[in-house]
N, C-alpha and C positions, 0 to 999 in steps of 0.2 A: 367421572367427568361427563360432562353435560354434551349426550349425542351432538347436538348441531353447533355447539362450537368445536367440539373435535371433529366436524365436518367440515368447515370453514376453514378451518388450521388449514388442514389436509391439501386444501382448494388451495392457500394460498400456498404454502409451501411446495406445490406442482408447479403454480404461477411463479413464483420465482426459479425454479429449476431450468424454464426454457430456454431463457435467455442466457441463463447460464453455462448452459450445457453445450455449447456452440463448440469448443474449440475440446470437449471428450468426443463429440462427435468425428469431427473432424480432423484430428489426431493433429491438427496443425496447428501452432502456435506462436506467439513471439518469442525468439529466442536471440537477443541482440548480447552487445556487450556486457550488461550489468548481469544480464543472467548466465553467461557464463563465467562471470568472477564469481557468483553463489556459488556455482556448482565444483568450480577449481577447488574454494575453498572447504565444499561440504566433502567433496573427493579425497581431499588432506586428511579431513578427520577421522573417515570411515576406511579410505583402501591405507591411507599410509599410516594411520592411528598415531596421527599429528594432531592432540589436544590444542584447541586457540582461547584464549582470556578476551578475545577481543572480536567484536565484527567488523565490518568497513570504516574505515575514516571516511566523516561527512566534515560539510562545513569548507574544506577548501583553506583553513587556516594551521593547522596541524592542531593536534592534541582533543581533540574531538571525534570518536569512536562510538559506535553502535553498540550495545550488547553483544555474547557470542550467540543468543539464542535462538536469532533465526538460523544463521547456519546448523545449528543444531536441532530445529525445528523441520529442515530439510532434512535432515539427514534418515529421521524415519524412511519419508518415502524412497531416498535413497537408497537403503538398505532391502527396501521392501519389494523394488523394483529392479535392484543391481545398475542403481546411477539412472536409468530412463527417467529425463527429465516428464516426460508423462504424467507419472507418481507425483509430481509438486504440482500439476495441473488439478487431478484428482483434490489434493487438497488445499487449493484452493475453491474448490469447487466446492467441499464438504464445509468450508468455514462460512462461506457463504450461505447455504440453508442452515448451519446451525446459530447463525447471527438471526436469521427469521425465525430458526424457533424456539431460541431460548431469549428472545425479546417479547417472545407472543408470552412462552410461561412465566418468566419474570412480572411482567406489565398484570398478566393476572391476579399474581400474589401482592402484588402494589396499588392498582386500581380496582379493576373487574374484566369482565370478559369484553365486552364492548370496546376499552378502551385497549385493551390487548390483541384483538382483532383488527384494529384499526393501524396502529402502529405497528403490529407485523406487515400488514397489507403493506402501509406508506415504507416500509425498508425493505420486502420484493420487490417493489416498485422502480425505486427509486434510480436514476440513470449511474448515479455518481459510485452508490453501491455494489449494484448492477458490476459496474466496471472491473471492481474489487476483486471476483472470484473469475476473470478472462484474462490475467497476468500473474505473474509470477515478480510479486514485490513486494519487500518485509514489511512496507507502512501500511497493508491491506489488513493483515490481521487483527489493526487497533481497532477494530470496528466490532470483531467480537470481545474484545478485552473493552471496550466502552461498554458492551452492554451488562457485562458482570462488574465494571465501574460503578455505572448508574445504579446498579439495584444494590451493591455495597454502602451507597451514599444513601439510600431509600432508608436502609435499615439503621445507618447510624442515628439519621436525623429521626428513628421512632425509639430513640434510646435505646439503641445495643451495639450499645461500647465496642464490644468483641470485633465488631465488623471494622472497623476502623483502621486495621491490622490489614483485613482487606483490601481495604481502599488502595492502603500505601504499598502492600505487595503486590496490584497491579499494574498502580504505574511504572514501579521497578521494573514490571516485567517486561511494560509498553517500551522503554527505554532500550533494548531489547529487539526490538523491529521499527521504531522511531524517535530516536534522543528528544527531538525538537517539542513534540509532541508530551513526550514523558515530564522533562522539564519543566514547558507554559504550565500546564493541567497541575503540579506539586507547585509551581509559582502561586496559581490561582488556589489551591486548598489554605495556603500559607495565608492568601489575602481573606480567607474567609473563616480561618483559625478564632478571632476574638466572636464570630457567633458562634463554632463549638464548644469553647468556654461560658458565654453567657447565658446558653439552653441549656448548659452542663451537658454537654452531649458525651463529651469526650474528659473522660479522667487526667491527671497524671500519668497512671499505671497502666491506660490503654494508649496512651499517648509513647511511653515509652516503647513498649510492645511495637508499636507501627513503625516507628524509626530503625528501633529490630529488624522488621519486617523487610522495609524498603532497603535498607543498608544490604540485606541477606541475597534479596532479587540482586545488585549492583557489584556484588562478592568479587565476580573475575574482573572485573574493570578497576577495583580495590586492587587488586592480588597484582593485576600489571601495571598499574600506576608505583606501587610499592616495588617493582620490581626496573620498571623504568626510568628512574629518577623523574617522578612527576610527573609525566610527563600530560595525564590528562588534566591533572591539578593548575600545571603552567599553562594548559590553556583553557582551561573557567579563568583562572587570573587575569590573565589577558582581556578577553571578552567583558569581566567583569570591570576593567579598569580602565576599558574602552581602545586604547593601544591597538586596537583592532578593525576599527573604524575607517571607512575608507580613503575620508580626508576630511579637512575641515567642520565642523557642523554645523551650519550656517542657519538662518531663517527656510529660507527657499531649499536648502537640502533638506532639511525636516518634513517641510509644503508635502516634496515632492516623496518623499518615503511615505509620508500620512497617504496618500493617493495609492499609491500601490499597493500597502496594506487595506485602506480600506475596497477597492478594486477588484484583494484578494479574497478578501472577506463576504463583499459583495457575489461575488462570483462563486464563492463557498454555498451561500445560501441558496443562488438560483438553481444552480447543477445539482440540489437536493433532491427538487421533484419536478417533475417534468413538466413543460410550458414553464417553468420558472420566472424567463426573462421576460414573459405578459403577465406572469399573475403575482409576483413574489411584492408588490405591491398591494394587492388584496390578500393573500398569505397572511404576509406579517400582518395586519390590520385584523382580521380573524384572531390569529393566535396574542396580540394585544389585548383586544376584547376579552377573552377566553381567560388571561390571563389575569385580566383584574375582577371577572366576575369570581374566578375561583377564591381569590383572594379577599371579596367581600361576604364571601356563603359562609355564613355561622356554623353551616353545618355538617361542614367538610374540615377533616380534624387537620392539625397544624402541619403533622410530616408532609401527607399531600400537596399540604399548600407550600409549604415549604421546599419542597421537591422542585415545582414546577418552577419557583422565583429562581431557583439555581438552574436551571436548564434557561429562562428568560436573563440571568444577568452574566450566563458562561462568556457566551460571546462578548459580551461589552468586556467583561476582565481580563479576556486571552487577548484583546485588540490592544487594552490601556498598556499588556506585561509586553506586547511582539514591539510597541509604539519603542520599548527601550532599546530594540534592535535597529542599528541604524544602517543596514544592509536590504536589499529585495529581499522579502520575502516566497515559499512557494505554496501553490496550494495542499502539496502532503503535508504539511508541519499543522493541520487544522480539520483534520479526518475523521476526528472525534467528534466534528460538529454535527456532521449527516445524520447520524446514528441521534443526537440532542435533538434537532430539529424534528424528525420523524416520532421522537417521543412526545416534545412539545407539542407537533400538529394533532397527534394521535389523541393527546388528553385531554386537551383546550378543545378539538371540533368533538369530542365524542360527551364534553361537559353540556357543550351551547345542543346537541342533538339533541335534549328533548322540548326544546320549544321547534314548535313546527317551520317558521320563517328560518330558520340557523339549520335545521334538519333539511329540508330545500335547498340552503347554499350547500351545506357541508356537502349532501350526497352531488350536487352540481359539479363542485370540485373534483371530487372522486373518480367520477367519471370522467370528464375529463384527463384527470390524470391515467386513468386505464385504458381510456380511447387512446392519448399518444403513446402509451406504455404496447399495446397493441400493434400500434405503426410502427414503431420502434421496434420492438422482435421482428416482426416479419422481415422490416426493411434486413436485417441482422441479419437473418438467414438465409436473404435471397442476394445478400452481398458477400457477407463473410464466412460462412457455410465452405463454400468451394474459394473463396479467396485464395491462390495461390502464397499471394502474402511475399512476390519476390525477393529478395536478400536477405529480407529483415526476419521473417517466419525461418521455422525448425526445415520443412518439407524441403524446400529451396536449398538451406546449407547443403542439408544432407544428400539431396540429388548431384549438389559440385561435386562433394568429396568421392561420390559413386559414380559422377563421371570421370574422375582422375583415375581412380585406382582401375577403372575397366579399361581406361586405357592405355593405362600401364601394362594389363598383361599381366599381371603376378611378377613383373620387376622391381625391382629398388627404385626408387624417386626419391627427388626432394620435395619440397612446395614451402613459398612461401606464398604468408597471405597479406595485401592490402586491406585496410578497412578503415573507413574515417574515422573513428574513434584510436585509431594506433594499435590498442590492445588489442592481441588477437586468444581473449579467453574464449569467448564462444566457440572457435575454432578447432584451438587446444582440446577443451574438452570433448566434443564432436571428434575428434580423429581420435583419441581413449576411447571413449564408450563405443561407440560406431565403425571407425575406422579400422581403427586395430581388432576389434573384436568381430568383425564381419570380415576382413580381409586376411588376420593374423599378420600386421606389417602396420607398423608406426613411419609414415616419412622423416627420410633426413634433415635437416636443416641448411645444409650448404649446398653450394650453387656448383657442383661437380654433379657431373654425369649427365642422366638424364633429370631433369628438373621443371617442376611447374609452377606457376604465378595464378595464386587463385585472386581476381578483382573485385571487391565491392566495391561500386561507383558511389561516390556522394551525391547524394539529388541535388543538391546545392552546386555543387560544383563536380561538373561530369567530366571534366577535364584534368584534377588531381590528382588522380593515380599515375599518370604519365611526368612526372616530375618526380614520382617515387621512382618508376623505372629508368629514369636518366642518370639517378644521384644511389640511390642503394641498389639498385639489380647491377646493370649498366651490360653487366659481362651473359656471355648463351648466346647460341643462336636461334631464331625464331624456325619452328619446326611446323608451329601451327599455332591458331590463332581464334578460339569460338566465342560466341556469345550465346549464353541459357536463356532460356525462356526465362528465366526469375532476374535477367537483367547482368548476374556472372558472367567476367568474364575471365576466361581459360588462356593461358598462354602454354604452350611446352616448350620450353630448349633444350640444348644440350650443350655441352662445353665445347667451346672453337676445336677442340683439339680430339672431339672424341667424330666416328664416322656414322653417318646417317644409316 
C-alpha cells in the first residue's frame, strides 16, 4: 500500500473519530423511550432466551414490522457488557469508522486513490453521518450496508453476475434496521432490472440466486407471517390497494404531499455536507458538470460511467417510487442517500481535479467544508461534552432512581413513573440493569406503603403530569416533594393509613 495514502486514511479516520467520540467520553447519552424498548426487547432475548421473528412495528398502520436483526445486532454488545447500554454506544461508534474505511478501501478498488480519499474525507465529514454513530438507532447502520450496497452494484455493472446475490442480501438485511429504506432501494433495482438484462449483466441463474438470497435475509418475517395468519402480507395489501390512504386524493393533497417529499429530499441533500443550505446550489451544479463530463470521456470504461449515472439518477427514482406514498414522509426512510452523494461529490470533484480552475474550486469547497466541520466539533464539545442532557440523557435517569433508592434506606418502595411518551421502557430497563443490580431490590408497582412518583415533565407542556396525579395516583400522602437538577421531579407518599 502506498505510504501517503495509508497516511491520509489514517488522518481521516482520526478526523472522523472526534466528533464522534463525544458521548464514549462522556459516558452520557440519549436514552429516551425508543431505546428503552431496544433494550426490553434485546433483554428478552439474551436474559429470558425469548427468540423474536420480528422487530418493532413501524408505520402506525398495523402489519408492517422491522426485521429481528437489530435487536439481535444489540444483543452482542449486550451480552458483552452484561445489558450496559454503553456497549450499543461503543458500537455505534465502531460502525461509524468502519463506514469511513471501508468506503475509502472500496472506492479504491472501483476508482483510485484520489477518489477514495476524497469520499472517505466527505463521509467523516459529513454533519448528517456524523450524527449516525452519537445515538443508538437501527436506521443508522444503513449507512455501512450502503456502502457494501454500492460496491456490490460496482461489480455487477463490471459483469460479475455472482455479486448480484449481494446486492439482494443487503437489502434484505437493511430491512432489518429500516423496512422503508429496504423496500424504495428493491423498488428502484426492480425499476432498473430491463438495463440489467440489456448489458446482460445479470443471467437467469444469478437472478434466481438473489431472490434466494433476499427471501433468506427476510426468513423470520416469512416464518411469522406464516404463523400469524398474514398478518404482514394483510398489510403490503392494504398499502398496496391504497385502503390506507388518509382520505380522499385530491389535486391539492397530491401538491401538497409533492412539497413535503420534495422538502424532505431537499433537506436530505443539504444535511449531507456542511454549509449545505448556501452551497448545495453550487454542489449539485459541480457534481452535474462532473457528471456529464464523465459520461462523455471515451476513456473511462462503461462500469464507471455507469456507476456514477446510478448514484446521479438514485434520488430522482426513490422520489418518483416515495411520490406513490400518499402519507408525510421522514428523513430516515432516505439514509442511503448521504453515503450516494458523498460517493458522487467524491468522484465527479476528484474527475474535474485535474484541470487547474475545477482543482481551485474543488479544493475551495473542501475547505470550507473542514473549516465548518472544525466549528462544528469544537462547538460539540464545548456544549455537549458536559451536557448534563437533563431527563432525556442515561446520567440524569440514573441519578432519579439513585436518588429514590438512597432515600429509601434499603426499604421496600414502590414507584411509579410519568413520562410523556406513556411508555415507561427506558425506566423499566434502568431499574433491571441499575436498579436491582446496584441496590439488590426491584420496586413494587402498587401505591401501598411507602411509594414514589418519579416525573418527567413535557417541555411542551409542563403542566401534564399534574392531571396524571389527579386521575391515576390520586390516593398517598405527600411526604416530600423535590426537584433534580436534570428537571425530575420526586414525590414520596405513603398510604393515608400507614404512620410517618
Amino acid at each position: 500500500m502506498n505510504k501517503k495514502f495509508f497516511l491520509f486514511s489514517v488522518i481521516i479516520v482520526a478526523i472522523a473519530a472526534i466528533p464522534r467520540s463525544i458521548e464514549l467520553i462522556s459516558g452520557n447519552y440519549l436514552f429516551g423511550f425508543d431505546q428503552g424498548l431496544f433494550f426490553e426487547a434485546v433483554k428478552k432475548i439474551v436474559v429470558d432466551k425469548d427468540l423474536t421473528l420480528i422487530g418493532a412495528e413501524v408505520g402506525g398502520k398495523g402489519g408492517f414490522f422491522q426485521g429481528p436483526g437489530w435487536y439481535y445486532f444489540l444483543s452482542i454488545p449486550f451480552a458483552i457488557t452484561k445489558g450496559n447500554p454503553y456497549g450499543a454506544m461503543v458500537l455505534m461508534h465502531v460502525l461509524g469508522l468502519l463506514t469511513v474505511i471501508l468506503s475509502m478501501v472500496f472506492v479504491k478498488k472501483m476508482y483510485g486513490s484520489k477518489e477514495s480519499l476524497a469520499v472517505g474525507f466527505l463521509i467523516a465529514i459529513s454533519p448528517s453521518i456524523i450524527e449516525q454513530s452519537r445515538f443508538i438507532w437501527p436506521p443508522f447502520p444503513i449507512s455501512l450496508l450502503t456502502v457494501f450496497f454500492l460496491f456490490f452494484v460496482f461489480r455487477v455493472l463490471q459483469k460479475k453476475q455472482y455479486f448480484f446475490s449481494l446486492v439482494t442480501f443487503t437489502i434484505g438485511i437493511m430491512a432489518h434496521f429500516e423496512v422503508a429504506i429496504a423496500g424504495t432501494i428493491f423498488l428502484q433495482l426492480l425499476t432498473l432490472s430491463p438495463v440489467f438484462f440489456i448489458k446482460r449483466l445479470v443471467s437467469i441463474r444469478s437472478l434466481i440466486f438473489s431472490l434466494i438470497s433476499f427471501l433468506f435475509t427476510l426468513s423470520p418475517l416469512v416464518i411469522f407471517d406464516l404463523r400469524n395468519n398474514f398478518l404482514i402480507s394483510k398489510g403490503l395489501l392494504r398499502f398496496a390497494s391504497g385502503s390506507d390512504t388518509p382520505h380522499e386524493i385530491t389535486r391539492v393533497y397530491v401538491e401538497h404531499m409533492f412539497r413535503n417529499h420534495l422538502d424532505v429530499f431537499k433537506y436530505n441533500f443539504m444535511s449531507a455536507f456542511h454549509l449545505g443550505e448556501a452551497l448545495w446550489l453550487p454542489l449539485m451544479a459541480i457534481m452535474l458538470y462532473g457528471i456529464f463530463a464523465i459520461i462523455k470521456d471515451k476513456k473511462i470504461l462503461w462500469p464507471k460511467k455507469a456507476f456514477v449515472v446510478y448514484l446521479a439518477v438514485s434520488p430522482v427514482i426513490l422520489f418518483a417510487i416515495f411520490m406513490l406514498y400518499f402519507w408525510p414522509m421522514w428523513t430516515w426512510w432516505i439514509l442511503e442517500l448521504y453515503i450516494m452523494y458523498s460517493f458522487l461529490f467524491g468522484i465527479t470533484g476528484m474527475y474535474l481535479w485535474k484541470k487547474l480552475i475545477w482543482r481551485l474550486v474543488i479544493l475551495g469547497v473542501f475547505i470550507a467544508f473542514f473549516t465548518s466541520f472544525v466549528n462544528q466539533s469544537v462547538g460539540f464539545y464545548k456544549h455537549d461534552l458536559n451536557d448534563y442532557g437533563g431527563t432525556h440523557k442515561i446520567k440524569g435517569k440514573i441519578d432519579a432512581l439513585d436518588y429514590i433508592y438512597q432515600d429509601a434506606k434499603g426499604e421496600k418502595f414502590g414507584l411509579s413513573v410519568f413520562t410523556p411518551p406513556i411508555y415507561t421502557y427506558a425506566y423499566d430497563y434502568l431499574l433491571w440493569w441499575h436498579g436491582e443490580r446496584k441496590y439488590g431490590y426491584l420496586p413494587y408497582n402498587e401505591k401501598k406503603g411507602t411509594f414514589y412518583l418519579l416525573i418527567e415533565t413535557d417541555p411542551q407542556k409542563s403542566w401534564s403530569y399534574k392531571g396524571w396525579l389527579e386521575t391515576v395516583i390520586k390516593t398517598g400522602k405527600v411526604i416530600k416533594t423535590v426537584e433534580l437538577p436534570s428537571g425530575f421531579i420526586i414525590e414520596k407518599r405513603m398510604e393515608e393509613n400507614e404512620n410517618i
